[in-house]
C-alpha positions in Angstrom: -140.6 -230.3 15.6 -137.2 -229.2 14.4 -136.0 -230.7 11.8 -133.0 -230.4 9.0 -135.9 -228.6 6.9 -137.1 -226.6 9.3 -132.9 -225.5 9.8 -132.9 -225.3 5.9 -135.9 -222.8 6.0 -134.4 -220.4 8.6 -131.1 -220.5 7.1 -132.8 -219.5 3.8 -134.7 -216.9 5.1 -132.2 -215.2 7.1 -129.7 -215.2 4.0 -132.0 -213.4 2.2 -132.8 -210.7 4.5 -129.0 -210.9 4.8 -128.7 -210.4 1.3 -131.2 -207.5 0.5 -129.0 -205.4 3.4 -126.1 -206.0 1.6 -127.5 -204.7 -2.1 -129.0 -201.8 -0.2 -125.3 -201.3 1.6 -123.9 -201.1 -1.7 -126.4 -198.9 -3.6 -125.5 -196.2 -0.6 -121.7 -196.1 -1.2 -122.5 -195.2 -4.3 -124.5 -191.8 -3.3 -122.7 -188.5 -3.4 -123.5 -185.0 -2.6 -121.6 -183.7 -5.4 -122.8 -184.7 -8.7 -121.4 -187.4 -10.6 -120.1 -185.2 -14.3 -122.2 -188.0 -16.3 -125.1 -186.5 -14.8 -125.2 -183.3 -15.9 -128.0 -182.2 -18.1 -129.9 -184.9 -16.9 -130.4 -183.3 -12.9 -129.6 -180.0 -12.6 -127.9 -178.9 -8.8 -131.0 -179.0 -7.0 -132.8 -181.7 -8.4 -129.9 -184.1 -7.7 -129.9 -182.9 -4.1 -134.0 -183.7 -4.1 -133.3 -187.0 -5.6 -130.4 -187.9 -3.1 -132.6 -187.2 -0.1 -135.4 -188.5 -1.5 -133.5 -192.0 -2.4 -131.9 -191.9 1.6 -135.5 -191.5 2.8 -136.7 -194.5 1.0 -133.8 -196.8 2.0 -134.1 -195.7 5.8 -137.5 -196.7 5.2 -137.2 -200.0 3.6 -134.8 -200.8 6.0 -137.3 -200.4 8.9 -140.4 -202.0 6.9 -137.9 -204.6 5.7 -136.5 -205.3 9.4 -140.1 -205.5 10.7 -141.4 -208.1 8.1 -138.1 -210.2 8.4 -138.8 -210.1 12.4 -142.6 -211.1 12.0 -141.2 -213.9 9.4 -138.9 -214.9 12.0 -141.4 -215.6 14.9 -143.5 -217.0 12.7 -141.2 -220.2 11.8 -139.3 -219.7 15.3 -142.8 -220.5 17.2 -144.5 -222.6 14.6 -147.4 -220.1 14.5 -148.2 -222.4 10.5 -149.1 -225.0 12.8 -150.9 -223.1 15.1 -153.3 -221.9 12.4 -153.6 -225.5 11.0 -154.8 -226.7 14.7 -157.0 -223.8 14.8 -158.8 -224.7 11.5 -159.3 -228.4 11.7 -161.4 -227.1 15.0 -164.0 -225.9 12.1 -163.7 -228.4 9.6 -162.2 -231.6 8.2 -162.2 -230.5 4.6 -158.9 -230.7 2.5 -159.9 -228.2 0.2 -161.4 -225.7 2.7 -158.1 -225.9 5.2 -156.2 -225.5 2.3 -158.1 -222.3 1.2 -158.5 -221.3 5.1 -155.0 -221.4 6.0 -153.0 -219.5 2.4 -156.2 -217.1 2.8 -155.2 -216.6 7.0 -151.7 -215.6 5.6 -152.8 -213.4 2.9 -155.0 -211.8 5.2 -152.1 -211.3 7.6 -149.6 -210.2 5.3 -151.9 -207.4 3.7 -152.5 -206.1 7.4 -149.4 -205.9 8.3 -148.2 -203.8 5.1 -151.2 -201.5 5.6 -149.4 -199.4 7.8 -146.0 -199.2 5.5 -148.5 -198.5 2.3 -149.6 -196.0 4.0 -146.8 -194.1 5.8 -144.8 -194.7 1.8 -147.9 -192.8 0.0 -149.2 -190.5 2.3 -145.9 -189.0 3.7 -142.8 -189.9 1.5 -144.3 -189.7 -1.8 -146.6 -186.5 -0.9 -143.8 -185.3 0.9 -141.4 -185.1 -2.5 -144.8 -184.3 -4.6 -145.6 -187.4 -6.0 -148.8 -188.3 -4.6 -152.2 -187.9 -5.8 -154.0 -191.1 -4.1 -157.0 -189.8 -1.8 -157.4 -192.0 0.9 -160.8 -193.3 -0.5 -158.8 -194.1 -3.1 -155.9 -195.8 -1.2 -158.3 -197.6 1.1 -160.5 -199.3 -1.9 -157.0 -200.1 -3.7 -156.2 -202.1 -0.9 -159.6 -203.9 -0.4 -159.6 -204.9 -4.2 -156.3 -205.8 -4.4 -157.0 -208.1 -1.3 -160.7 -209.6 -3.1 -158.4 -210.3 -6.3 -155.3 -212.2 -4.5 -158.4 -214.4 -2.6 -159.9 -215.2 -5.9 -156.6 -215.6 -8.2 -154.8 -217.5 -5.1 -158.5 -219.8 -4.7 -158.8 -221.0 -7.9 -155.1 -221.5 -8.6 -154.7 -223.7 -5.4 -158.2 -225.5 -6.3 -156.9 -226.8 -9.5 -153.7 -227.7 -8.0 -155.2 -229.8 -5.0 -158.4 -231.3 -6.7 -155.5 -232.9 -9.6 -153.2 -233.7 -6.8 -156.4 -235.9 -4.8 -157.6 -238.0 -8.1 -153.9 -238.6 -9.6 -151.6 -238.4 -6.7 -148.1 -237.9 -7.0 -148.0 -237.4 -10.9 -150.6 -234.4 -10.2 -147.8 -232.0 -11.6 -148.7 -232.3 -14.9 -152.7 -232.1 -15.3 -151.9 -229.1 -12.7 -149.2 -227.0 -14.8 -151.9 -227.6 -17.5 -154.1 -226.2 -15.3 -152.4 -223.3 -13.8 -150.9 -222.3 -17.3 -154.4 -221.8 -19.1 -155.3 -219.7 -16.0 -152.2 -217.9 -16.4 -152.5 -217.1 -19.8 -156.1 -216.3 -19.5 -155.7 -213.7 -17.2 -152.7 -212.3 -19.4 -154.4 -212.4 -22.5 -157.7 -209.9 -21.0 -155.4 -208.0 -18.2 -156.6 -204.9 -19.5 -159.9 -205.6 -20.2 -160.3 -207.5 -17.0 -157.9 -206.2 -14.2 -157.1 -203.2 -15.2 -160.8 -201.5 -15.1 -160.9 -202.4 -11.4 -158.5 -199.9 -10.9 -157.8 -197.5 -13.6 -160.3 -195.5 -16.4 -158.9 -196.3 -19.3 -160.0 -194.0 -22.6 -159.2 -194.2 -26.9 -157.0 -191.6 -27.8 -158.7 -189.0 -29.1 -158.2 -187.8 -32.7 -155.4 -184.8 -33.0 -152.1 -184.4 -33.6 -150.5 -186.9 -31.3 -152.9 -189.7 -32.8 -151.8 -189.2 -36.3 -148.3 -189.0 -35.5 -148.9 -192.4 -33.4 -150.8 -194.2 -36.6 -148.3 -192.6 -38.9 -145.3 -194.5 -37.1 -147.5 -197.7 -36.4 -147.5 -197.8 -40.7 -144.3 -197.2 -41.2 -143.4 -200.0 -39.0 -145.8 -202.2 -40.2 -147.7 -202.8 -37.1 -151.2 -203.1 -37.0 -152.7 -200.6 -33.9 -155.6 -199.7 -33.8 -156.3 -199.7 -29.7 -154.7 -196.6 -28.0 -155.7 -195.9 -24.9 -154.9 -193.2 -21.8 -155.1 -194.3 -18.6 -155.7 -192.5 -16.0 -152.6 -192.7 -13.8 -152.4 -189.4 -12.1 -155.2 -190.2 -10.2 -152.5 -192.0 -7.8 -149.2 -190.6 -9.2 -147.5 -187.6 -10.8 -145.3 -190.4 -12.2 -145.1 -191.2 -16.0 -145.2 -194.6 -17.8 -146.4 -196.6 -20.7 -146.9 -200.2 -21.6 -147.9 -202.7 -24.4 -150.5 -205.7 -23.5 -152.3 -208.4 -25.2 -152.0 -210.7 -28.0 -153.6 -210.5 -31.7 -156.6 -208.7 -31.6 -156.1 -208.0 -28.2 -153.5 -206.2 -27.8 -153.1 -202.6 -26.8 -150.7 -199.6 -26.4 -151.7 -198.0 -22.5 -150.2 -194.8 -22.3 -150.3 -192.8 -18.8 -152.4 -189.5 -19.2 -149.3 -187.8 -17.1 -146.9 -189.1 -20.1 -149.0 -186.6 -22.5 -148.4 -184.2 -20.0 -145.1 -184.3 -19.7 -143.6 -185.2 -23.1 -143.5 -184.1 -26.8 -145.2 -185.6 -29.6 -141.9 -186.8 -30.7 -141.0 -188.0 -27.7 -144.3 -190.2 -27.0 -144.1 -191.5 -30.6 -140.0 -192.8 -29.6 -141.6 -194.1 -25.9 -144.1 -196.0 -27.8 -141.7 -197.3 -30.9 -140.2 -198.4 -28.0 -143.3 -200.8 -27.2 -143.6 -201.6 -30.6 -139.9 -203.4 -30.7 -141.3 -205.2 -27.7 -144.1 -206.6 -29.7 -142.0 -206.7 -33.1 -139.3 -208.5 -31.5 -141.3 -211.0 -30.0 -140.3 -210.5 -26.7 -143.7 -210.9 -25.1 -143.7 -214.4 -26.6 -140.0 -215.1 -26.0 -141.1 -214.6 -21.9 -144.0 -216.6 -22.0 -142.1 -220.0 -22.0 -139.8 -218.7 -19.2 -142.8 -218.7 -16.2 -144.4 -221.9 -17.9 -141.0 -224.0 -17.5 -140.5 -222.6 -14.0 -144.2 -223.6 -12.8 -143.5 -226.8 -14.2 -140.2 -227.8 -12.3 -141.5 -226.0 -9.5 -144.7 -228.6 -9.5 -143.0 -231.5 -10.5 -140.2 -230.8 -7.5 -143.5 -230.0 -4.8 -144.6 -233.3 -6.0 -141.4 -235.1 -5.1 -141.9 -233.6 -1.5 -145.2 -233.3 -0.9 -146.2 -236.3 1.0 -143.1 -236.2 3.2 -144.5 -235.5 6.5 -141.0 -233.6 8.0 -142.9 -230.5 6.0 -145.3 -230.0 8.1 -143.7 -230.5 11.3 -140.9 -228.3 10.1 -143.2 -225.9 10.4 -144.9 -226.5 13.6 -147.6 -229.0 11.9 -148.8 -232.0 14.3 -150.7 -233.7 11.4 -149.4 -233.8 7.9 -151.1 -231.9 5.5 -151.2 -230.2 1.9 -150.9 -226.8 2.8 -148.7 -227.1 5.3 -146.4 -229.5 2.8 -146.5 -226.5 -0.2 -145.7 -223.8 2.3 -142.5 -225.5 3.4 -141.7 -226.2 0.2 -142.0 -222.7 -1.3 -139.9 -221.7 1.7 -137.2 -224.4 0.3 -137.7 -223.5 -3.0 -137.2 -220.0 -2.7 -133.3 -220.0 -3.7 -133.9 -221.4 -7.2 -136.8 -219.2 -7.5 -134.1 -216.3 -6.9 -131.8 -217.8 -9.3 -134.8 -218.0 -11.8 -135.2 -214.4 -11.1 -131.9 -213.4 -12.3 -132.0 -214.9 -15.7 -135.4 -213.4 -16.2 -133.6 -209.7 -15.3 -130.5 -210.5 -17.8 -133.5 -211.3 -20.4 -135.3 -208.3 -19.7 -132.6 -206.0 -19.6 -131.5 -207.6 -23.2 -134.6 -207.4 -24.5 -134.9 -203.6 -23.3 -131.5 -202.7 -25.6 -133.2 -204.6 -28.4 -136.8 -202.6 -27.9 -134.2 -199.4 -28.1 -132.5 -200.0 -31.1 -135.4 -200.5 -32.5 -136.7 -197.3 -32.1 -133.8 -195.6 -33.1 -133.7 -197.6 -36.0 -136.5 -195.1 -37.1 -134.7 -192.1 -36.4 -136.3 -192.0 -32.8 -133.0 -192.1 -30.9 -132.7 -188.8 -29.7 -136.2 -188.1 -28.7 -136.2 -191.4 -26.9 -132.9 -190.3 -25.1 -134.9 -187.0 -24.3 -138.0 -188.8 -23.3 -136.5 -191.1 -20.9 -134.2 -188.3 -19.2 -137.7 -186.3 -18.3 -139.2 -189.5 -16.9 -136.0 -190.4 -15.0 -135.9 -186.9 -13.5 -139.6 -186.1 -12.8 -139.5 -189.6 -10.7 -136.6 -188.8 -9.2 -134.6 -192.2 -10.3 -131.6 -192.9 -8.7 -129.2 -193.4 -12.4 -126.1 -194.8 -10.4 -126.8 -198.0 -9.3 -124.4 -200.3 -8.0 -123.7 -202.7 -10.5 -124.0 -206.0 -8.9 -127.8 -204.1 -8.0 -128.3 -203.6 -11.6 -127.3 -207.2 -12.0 -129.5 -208.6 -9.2 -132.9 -206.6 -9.3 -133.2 -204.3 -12.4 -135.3 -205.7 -15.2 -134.2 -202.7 -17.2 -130.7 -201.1 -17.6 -130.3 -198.0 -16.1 -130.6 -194.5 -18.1 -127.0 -193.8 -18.8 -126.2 -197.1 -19.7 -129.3 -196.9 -22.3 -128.5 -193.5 -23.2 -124.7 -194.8 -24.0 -126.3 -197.5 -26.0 -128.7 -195.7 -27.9 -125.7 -193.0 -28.8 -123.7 -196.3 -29.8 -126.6 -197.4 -32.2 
């Protein structure tokens, strides 16, 4: 049946797509086949030209993956195909919890298969294509078949705790279940790498040598207690370069990519990870946490304001009111604060980014982090003139002039 909700969740939906066109629109009138002067020394002549074609093949090629999804999306609340898949479960059982699982774990399902083909086309001809590929297809085909076991798990037990709460307490389920989903959360954040990360990547110590030492000798000048360095093994997908911090207390780790080693100084990985260390010195990693809790809890708390209204489910094709039916609609609602949310998290991260740099060049690190983020940039082929309102909307870091200008500055 539709409804003002069902109107609400098309209109929402098409605005978005809507939306994405338009940032993409004005990311190309910013391309040019002559190089912009502020780029010198960072792309030579024909590395520019490489980067420019390679940056018009990916947005032809969003467009048409992003043109396909939105027209599947479309049907999909046009014809009500939610409630077809509802009808078709109850055919196999009456269980709450096992339509719930059955029908987020029919979309999943769904989703995955349809980006297959995209995946595939993105690694296997566009990335090999500009010589950034290393994924075999054993490799890309078990990716995808763990990635799909671990979003049936995660996405099981999160919407278990949330619908076993929501059946003894009713409408004031929001609370036990933010409880719920945040120890999960954190959980899974705290042992990522120990956890997540081995399905997927080798991850080794550092071995004793020269970078090592230079690594502990900056890690006791700043005062920071490492003692877990680890490679990881990302070239077995990638020629692409990047390094991250994870964990808390004892936990936590520096992960550096093996094709970082390769592709940097000694200097340069000591400014990349000084870097991480602002992160952790900063408290940035603990600054974030709150962020996701708050917006889980709102987001809950709002579900359970329009969960029981039965519109939900028909706005989405639903003959009997349900659950899942209810939470799909309202994530569909929802998704215009979530993109609000998403914005302040970006501003935070960018922030926090500055902060992380001046850091490091607080320790004399400033030019070899300019240096080290100019040969990641390159190698990857990074388009470094965003249009601003792009920068403002998506980016979670600021782009590499504007952190090279601020670096200089500091």
């Amino acid at each position: 049946m539709r409804n003002i909700y069902f109107y609400l969740i098309i209109a929402f939906f098409v605005a978005d797509f809507v939306w994405e066109q338009i940032l993409s629109y004005l990311d190309r009138t910013r391309m040019s086949p002559l190089m912009p002067k502020e780029l010198e020394g960072i792309y030579d002549p024909a590395e520019y030209a490489k980067q420019q074609t390679y940056q018009n093949e990916n947005d032809r090629f969003d467009l048409i993956s992003g043109g396909f999804s939105f027209a599947v999306g479309m049907a999909f609340l046009w014809y009500g195909w939610a409630g077809w898949i509802d009808t078709f479960l109850r055919r196999y059982t009456s269980s709450h919890i096992l339509l719930l699982l059955g029908f987020f774990g029919v979309l999943i399902f769904v989703a995955w298969l349809i980006q297959i083909p995209f995946d595939c086309y993105d690694t296997f001809v566009i990335e090999q294509k500009y010589g950034f590929n290393k994924t075999t297809p054993r490799t890309f085909v078990t990716d995808k078949l763990k990635t799909l076991a671990l979003t049936f798990v995660l996405t099981g037990i999160l919407l278990t705790i949330v619908f076993v709460v929501y059946e003894y307490t009713g409408k004031r389920f929001w609370l036990l279940a933010w409880a719920g989903v945040s120890v999960v959360s954190l959980i899974i954040a705290f042992f990522y790498s120990e956890w997540i990360v081995p399905l997927f990547n080798k991850q080794t110590p550092l071995e004793e040598g020269e970078l090592r030492s230079a690594i502990e000798a900056f890690a006791e000048k700043a005062s920071f207690p490492l003692h877990n360095i680890y490679i990881i093994d990302g070239s077995k997908r990638s020629t692409k370069s990047n390094a991250y911090f994870t964990g808390f207390g004892k936990k936590k780790r520096i992960v550096l990519f093996d094709t970082l080693i390769d592709d940097l100084s000694t200097e340069e990985i000591v400014a990349v990870l000084a870097h991480e260390v602002g992160h952790y010195k900063m408290k940035h990693i603990f600054y974030m946490i709150p962020i996701p809790l708050a917006s889980t809890a709102f987001m809950l708390w709002a579900l359970s304001v329009f969960l029981d209204n039965p519109a939900l489910a028909r706005a989405l094709g639903g003959t009997v009111p349900s659950f899942h039916l209810g939470m799909a609609a309202f994530s569909l609602l929802y998704s215009p604060l979530s993109d609000l949310l998403d914005l302040a998290v970006n501003y935070l991260s960018r922030k926090h980014e500055y902060q992380a740099d001046t850091f490091a060049a607080g320790y004399g690190l400033g030019d070899a982090l300019i240096e080290s983020l100019k040969k990641i940039s390159s190698k990857s082929l990074v388009n470094l003139t965003p249009h601003p309102i792009v920068v403002f909307c998506d980016y979670s870091h600021p782009t590499l002039l504007q952190r090279i200008h601020h670096i200089q500055k500091t």
